[in-house]
PASEBA-1860 file (N, C-alpha, C; in nm, 3 decimals):
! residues 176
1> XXXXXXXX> 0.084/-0.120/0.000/0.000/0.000/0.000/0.087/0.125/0.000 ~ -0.004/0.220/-0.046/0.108/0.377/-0.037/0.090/0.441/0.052 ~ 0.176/0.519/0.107/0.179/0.625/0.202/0.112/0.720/0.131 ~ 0.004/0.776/0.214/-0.032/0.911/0.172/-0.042/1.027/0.296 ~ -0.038/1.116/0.195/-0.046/1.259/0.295/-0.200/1.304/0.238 ~ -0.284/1.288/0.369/-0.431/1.338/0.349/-0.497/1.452/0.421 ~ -0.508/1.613/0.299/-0.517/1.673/0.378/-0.608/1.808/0.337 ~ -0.652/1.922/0.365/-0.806/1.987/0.359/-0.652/2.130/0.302
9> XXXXXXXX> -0.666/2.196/0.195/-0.645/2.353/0.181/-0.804/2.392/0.120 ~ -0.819/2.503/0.201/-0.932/2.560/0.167/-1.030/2.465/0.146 ~ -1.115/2.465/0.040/-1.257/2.364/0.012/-1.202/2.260/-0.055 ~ -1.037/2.223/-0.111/-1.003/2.123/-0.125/-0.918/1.999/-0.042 ~ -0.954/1.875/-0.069/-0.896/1.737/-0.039/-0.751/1.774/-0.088 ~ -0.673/1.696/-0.043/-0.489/1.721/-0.122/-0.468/1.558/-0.078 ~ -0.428/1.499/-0.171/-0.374/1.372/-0.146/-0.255/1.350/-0.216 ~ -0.095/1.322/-0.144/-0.025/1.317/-0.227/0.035/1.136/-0.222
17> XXXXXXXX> 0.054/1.113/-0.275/0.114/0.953/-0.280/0.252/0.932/-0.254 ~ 0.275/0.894/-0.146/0.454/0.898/-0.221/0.515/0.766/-0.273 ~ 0.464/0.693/-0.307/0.485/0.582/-0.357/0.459/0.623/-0.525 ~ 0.347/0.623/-0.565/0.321/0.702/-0.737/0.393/0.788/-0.751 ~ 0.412/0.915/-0.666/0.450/1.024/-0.657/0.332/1.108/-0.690 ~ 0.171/1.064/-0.735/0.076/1.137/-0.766/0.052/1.226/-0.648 ~ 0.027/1.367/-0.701/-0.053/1.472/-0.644/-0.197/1.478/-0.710 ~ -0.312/1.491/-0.596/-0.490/1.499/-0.646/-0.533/1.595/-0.583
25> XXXXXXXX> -0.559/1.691/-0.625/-0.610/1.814/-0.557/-0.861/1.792/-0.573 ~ -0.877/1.731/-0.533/-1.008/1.746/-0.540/-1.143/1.833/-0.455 ~ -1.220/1.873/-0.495/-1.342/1.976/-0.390/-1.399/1.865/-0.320 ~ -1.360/1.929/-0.183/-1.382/1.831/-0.060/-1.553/1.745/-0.044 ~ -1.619/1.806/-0.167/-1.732/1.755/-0.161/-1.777/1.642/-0.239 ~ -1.686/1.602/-0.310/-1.613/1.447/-0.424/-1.558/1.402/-0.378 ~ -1.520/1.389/-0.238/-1.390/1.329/-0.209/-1.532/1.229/-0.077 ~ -1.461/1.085/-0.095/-1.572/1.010/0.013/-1.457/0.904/0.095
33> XXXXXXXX> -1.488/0.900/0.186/-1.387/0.804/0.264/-1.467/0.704/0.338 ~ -1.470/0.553/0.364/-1.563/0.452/0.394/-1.476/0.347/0.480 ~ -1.519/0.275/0.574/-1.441/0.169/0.603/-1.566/0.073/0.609 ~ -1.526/-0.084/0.594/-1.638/-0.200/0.631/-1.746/-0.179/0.733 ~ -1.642/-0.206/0.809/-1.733/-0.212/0.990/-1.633/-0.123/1.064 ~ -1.754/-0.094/1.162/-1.709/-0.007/1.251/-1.579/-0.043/1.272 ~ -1.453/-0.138/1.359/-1.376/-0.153/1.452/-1.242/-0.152/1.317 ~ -1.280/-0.137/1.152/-1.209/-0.124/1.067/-1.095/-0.009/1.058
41> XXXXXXXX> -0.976/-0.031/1.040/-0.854/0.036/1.044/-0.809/0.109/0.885 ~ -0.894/0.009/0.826/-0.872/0.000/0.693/-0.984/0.078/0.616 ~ -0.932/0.191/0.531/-1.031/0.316/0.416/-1.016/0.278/0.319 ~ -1.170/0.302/0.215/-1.160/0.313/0.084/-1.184/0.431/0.075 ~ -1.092/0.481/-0.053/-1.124/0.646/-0.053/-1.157/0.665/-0.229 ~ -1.261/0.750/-0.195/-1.321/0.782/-0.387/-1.355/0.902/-0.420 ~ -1.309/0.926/-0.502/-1.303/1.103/-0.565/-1.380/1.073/-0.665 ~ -1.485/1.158/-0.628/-1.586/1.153/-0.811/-1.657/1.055/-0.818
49> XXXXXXXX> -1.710/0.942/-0.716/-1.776/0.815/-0.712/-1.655/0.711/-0.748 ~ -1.512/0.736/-0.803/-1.443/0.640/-0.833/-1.362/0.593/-0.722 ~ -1.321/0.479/-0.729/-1.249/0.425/-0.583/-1.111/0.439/-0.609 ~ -1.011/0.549/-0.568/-0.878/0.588/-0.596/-0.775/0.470/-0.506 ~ -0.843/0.458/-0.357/-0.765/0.369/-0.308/-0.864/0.270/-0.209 ~ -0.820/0.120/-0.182/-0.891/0.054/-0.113/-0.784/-0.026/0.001 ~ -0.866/-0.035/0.098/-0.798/-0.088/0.169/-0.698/-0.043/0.301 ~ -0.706/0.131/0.230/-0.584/0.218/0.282/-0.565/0.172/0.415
57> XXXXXXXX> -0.450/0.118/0.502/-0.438/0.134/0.618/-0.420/0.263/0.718 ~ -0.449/0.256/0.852/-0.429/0.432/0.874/-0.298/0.409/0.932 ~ -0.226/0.312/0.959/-0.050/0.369/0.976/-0.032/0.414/0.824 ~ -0.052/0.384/0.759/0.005/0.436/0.574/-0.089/0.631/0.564 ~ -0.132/0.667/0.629/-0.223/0.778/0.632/-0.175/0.904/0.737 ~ -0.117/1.017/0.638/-0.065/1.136/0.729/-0.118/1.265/0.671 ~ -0.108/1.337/0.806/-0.114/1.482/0.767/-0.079/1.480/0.692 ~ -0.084/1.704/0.655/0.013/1.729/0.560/0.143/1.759/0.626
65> XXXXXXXX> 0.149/1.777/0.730/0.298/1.758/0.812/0.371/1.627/0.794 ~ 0.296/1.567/0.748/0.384/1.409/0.760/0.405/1.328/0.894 ~ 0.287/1.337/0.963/0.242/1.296/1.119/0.150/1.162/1.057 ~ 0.160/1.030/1.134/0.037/0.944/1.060/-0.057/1.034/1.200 ~ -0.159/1.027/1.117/-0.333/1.036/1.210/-0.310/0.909/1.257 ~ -0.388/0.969/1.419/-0.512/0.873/1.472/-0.602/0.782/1.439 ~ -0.629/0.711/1.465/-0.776/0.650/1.425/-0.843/0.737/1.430 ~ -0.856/0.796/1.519/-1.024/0.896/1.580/-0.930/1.006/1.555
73> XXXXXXXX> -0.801/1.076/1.484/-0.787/1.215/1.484/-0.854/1.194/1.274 ~ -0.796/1.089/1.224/-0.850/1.071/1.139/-1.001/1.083/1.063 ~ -1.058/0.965/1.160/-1.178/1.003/1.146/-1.260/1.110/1.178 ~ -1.218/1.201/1.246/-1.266/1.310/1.299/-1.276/1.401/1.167 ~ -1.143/1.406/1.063/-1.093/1.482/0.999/-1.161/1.476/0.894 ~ -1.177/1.311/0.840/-1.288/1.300/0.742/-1.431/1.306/0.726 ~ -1.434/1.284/0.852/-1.584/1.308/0.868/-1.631/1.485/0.858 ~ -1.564/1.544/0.919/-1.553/1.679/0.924/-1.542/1.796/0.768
81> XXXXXXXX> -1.447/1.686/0.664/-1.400/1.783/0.593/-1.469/1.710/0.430 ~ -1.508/1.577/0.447/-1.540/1.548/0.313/-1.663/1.466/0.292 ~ -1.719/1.495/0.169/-1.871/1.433/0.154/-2.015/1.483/0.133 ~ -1.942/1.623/0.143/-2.077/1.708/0.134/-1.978/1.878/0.167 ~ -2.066/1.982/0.195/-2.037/2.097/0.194/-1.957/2.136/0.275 ~ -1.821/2.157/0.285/-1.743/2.209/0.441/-1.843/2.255/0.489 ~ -1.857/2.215/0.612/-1.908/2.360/0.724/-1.826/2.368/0.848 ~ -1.850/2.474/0.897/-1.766/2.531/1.019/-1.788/2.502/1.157
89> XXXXXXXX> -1.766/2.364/1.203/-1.848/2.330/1.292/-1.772/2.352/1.429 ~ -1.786/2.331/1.563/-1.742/2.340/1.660/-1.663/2.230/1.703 ~ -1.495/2.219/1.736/-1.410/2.096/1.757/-1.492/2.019/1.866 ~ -1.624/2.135/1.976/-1.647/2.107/2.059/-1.758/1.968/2.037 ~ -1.776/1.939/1.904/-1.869/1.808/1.863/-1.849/1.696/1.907 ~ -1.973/1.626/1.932/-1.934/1.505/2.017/-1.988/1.438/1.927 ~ -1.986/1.307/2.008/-1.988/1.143/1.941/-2.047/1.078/2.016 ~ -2.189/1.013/1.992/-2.220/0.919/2.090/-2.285/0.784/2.028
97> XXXXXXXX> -2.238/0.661/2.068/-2.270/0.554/1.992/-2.319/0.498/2.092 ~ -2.450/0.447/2.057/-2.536/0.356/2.123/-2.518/0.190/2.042 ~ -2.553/0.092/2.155/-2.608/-0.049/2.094/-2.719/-0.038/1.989 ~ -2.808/-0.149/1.888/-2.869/-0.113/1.826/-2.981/-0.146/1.958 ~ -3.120/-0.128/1.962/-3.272/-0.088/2.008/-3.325/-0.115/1.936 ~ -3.438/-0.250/1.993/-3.580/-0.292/1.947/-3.664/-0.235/2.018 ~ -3.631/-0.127/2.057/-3.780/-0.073/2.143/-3.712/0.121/2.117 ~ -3.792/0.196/2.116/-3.753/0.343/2.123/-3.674/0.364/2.225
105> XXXXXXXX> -3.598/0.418/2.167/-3.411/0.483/2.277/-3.399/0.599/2.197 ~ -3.354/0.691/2.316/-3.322/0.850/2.293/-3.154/0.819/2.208 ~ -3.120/0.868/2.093/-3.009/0.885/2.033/-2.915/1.004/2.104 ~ -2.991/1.163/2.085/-2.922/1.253/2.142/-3.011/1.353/2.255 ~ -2.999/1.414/2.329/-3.095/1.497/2.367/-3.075/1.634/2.310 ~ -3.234/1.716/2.352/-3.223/1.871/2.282/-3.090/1.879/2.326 ~ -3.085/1.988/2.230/-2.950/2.072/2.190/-2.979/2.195/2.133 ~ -3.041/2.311/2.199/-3.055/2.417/2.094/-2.943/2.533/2.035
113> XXXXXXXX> -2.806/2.458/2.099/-2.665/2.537/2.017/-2.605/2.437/1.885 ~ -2.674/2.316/1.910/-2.676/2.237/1.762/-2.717/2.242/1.628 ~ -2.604/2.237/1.580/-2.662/2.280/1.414/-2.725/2.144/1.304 ~ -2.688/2.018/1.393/-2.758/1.923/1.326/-2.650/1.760/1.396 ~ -2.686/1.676/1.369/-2.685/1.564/1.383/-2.632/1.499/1.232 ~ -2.556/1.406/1.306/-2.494/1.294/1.136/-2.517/1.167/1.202 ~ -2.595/1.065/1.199/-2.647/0.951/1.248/-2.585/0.847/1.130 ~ -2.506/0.764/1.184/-2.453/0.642/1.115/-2.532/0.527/1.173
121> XXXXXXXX> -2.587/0.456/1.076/-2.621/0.308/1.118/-2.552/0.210/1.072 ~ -2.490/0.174/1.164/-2.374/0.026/1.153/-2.458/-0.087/1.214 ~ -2.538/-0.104/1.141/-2.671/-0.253/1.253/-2.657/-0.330/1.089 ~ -2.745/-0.462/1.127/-2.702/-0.509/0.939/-2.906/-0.472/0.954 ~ -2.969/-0.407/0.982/-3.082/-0.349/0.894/-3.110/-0.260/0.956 ~ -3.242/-0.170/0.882/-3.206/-0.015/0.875/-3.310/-0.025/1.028 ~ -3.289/0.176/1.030/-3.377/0.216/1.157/-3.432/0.362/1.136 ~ -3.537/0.341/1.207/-3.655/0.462/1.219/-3.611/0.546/1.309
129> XXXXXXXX> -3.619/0.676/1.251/-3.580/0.780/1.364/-3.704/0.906/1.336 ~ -3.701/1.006/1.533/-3.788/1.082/1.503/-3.747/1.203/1.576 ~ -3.789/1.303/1.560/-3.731/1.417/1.627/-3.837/1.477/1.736 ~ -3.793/1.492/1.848/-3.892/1.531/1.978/-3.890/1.457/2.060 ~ -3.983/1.458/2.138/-3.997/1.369/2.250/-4.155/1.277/2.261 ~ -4.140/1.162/2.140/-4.196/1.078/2.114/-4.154/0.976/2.120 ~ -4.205/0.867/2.113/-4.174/0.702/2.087/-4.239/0.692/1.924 ~ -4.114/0.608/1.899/-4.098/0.596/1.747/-4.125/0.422/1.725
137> XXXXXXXX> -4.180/0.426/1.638/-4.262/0.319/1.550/-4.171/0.239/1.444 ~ -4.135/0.123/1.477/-4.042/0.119/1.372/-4.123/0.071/1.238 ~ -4.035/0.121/1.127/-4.118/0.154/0.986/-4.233/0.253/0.955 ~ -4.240/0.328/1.044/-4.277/0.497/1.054/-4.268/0.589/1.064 ~ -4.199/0.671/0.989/-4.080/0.759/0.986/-3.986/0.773/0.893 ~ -3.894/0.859/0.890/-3.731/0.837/0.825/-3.685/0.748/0.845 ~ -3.601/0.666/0.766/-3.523/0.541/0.800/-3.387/0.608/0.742 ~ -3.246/0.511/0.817/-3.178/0.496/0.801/-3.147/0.374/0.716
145> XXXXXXXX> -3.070/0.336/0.596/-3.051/0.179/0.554/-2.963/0.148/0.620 ~ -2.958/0.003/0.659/-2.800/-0.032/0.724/-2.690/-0.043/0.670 ~ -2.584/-0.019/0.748/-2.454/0.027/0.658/-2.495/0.199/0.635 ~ -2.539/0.278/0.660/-2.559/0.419/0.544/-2.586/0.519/0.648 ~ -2.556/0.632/0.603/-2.587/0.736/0.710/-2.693/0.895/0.677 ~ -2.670/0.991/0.741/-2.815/1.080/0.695/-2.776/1.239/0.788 ~ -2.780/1.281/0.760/-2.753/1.431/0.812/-2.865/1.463/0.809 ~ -2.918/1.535/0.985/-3.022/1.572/0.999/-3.029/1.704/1.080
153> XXXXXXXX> -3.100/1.855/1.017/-3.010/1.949/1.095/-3.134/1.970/1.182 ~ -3.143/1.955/1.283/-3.214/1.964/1.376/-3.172/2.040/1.552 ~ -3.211/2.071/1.628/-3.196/2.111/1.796/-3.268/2.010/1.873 ~ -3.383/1.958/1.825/-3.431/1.866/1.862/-3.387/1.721/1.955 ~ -3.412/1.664/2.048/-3.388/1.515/2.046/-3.440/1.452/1.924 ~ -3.298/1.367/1.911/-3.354/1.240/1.857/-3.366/1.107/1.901 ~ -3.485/1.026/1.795/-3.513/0.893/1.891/-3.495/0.774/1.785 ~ -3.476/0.694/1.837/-3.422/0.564/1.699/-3.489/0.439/1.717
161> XXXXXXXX> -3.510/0.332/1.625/-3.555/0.188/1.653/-3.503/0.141/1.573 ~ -3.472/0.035/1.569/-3.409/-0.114/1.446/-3.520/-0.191/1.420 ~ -3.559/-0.182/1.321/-3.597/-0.307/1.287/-3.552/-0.433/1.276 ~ -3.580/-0.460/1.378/-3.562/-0.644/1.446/-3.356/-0.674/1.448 ~ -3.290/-0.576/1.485/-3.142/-0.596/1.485/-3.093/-0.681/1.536 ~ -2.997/-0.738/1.489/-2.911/-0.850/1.568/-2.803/-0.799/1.613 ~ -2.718/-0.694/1.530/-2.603/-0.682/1.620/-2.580/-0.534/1.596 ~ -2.491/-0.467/1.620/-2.434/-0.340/1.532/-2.499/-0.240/1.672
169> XXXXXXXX> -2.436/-0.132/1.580/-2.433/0.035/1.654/-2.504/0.061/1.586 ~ -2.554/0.238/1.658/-2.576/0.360/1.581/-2.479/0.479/1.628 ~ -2.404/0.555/1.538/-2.351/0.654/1.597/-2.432/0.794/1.553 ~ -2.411/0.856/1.652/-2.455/1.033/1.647/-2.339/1.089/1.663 ~ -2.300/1.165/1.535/-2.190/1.261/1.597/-2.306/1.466/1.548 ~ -2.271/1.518/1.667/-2.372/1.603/1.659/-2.241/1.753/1.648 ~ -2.285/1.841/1.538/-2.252/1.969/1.509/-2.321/2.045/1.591 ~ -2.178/2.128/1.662/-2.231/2.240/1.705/-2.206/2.365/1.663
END
């Protein structure tokens, strides 16, 4: 695998290879980064819907200082900077992963300095979510698919159910 340097100037991704020697300058909003399952070390990364690299390990994965990332300074970074529109969010964002729930469970509580919610479902089938302080119905509502995630900009609590889960998470990482 190649070493890369993975890293945000302005609204662009910078990936340089040093193994190819390729430089990719792409708008951070083409640029997608994925791993299997949650406890995965290992990224596929795709610019433009195409898959540039698979497999990436994160010791092979650095700043642009030439520091390898974290697991979680990593993921923080991608999650933060690619996949959709930069926004300017607060470092002060948290993360909270619950077990999956066959019965209604609170995901996050109000938050009215929150600018929205990014709910990952890592369960192997999807889940119903609702905003307020209701009990949620599963297959009534928004769903999540499993495996897939959903940006929801809300202040609101949110509330979640699985349909009939066997194993897996849900994560909330919430913008403030």
């Amino acid at each position: 695998m190649a070493n890369i340097k993975f890293y945000r100037k302005g609204n662009y991704i910078i990936i340089e290879d040093s193994v190819s020697g390729k430089y990719i300058e792409s708008p951070s909003s083409k640029v997608e980064v994925t791993k299997g399952i949650l406890a995965d070390t290992d990224y596929q990364i795709y610019i433009g819907g195409s898959k540039l690299y698979t497999d990436q390990a994160i010791a092979e994965i650095q700043d642009e200082g030439g520091s390898v990332y974290s697991q979680a300074d990593f993921e923080r970074f991608y999650q933060h900077n690619t996949g959709g529109p930069v926004s300017n969010v607060s470092e002060d964002s948290s993360k909270t992963t619950l077990a999956f729930s066959n019965t209604s469970a609170q995901l996050v509580a109000e938050n009215l300095n929150r600018k929205g919610v990014l709910i990952f479902n890592n369960t192997d089938v999807a889940l119903t979510y609702e905003l307020g302080d209701v009990t949620v119905v599963a297959n009534d509502g928004p769903k999540i698919a499993a495996g897939q995630g959903a940006f929801v900009e809300t202040t609101e609590e949110v509330k979640f159910i699985c349909d009939t889960a066997t194993s897996g998470k849900v994560i909330a990482i919430e913008y403030l």
